[in-house]
C-alpha positions as CSV (number, residue, x, y, z in Angstrom):
1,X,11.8,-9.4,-13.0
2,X,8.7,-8.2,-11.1
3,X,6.0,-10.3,-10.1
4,X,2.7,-9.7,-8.7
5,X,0.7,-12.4,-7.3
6,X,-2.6,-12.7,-8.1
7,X,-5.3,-15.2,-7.3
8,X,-7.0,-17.4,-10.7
9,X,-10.3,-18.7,-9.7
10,X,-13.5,-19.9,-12.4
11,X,-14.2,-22.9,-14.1
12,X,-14.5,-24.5,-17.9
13,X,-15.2,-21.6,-20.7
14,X,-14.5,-18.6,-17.4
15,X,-11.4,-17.9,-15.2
16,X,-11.1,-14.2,-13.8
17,X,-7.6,-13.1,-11.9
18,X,-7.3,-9.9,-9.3
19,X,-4.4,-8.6,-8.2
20,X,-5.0,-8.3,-4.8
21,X,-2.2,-5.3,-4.5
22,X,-3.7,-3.3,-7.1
23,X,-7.3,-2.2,-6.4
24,X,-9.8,-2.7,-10.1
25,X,-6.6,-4.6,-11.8
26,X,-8.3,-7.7,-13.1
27,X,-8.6,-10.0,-16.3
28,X,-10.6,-12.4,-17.9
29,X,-10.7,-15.9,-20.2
30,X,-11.6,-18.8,-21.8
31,X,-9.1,-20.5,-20.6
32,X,-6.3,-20.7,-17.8
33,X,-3.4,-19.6,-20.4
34,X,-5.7,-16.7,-22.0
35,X,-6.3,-15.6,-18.8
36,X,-3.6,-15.5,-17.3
37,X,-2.0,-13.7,-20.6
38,X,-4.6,-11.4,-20.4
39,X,-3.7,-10.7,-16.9
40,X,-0.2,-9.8,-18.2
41,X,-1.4,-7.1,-20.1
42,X,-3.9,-5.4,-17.6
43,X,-1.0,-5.7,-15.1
44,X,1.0,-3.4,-17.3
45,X,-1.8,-1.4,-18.8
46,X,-2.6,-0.9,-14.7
47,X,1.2,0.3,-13.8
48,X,1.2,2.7,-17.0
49,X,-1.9,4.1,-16.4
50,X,-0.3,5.1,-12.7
51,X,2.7,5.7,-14.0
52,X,1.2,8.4,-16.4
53,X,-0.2,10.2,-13.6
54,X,2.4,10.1,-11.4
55,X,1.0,7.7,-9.1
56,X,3.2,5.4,-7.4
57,X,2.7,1.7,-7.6
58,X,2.4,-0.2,-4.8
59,X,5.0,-2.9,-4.6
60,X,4.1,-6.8,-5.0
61,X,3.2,-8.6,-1.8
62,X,5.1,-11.6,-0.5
63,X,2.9,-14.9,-1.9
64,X,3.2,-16.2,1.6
65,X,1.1,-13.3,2.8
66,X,-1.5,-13.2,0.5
67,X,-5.2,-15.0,1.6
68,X,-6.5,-17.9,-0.7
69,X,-10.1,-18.7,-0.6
70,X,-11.3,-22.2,-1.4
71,X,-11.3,-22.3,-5.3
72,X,-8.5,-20.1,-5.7
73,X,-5.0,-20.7,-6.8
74,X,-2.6,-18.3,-6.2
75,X,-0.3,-17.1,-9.2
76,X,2.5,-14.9,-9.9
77,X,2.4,-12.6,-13.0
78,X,5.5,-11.1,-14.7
79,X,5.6,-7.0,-14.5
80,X,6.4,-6.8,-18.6
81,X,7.7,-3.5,-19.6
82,X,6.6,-2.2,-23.0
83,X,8.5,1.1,-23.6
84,X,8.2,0.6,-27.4
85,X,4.3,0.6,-26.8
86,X,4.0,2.9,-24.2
87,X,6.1,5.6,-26.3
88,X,3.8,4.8,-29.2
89,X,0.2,5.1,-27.4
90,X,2.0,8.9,-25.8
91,X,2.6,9.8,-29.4
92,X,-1.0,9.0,-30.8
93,X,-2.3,10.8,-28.1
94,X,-0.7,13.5,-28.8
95,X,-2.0,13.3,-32.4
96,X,-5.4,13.3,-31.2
């Protein structure tokens, strides 16, 4: 499976992850879990948006290479496919 890493940084009631491979690719929560399951999902809305368009994807980073700044902690986040989904959103759109 594919992971990208991606730095978690905030505090109590606020936690925001980047990807620091994929430019704008970022998510938001309460909590550590929510956010980090809501980074899942922009990390595969992200590569489906590009993926739509033809655009390739840059690959994940090795960890080792990527920069932590104080506060940070650096995570990896699974690449989860959805074709069901992703066949589902193509066909509403086409309904539209």
């Amino acid at each position: 499976m594919v992971q990208y890493p991606a730095l978690l940084d905030g505090e109590a009631g606020a936690y925001g992850v980047v990807f620091p491979d994929l430019p704008g690719c970022v998510a938001m929560g309460t909590t550590v879990d929510e956010a980090l399951r809501h980074a899942a999902a922009a990390l595969h809305d992200y590569v489906a948006s590009l993926a739509e368009d033809g655009i390739p994807v840059a690959p994940p980073r090795d960890p080792a290479e990527v920069a932590i700044a104080p506060g940070e902690s650096l995570v990896l986040v699974p690449l989860v496919r959805r074709p069901a989904i992703a066949w589902l959103a193509r066909q509403l759109a086409q309904l539209a």
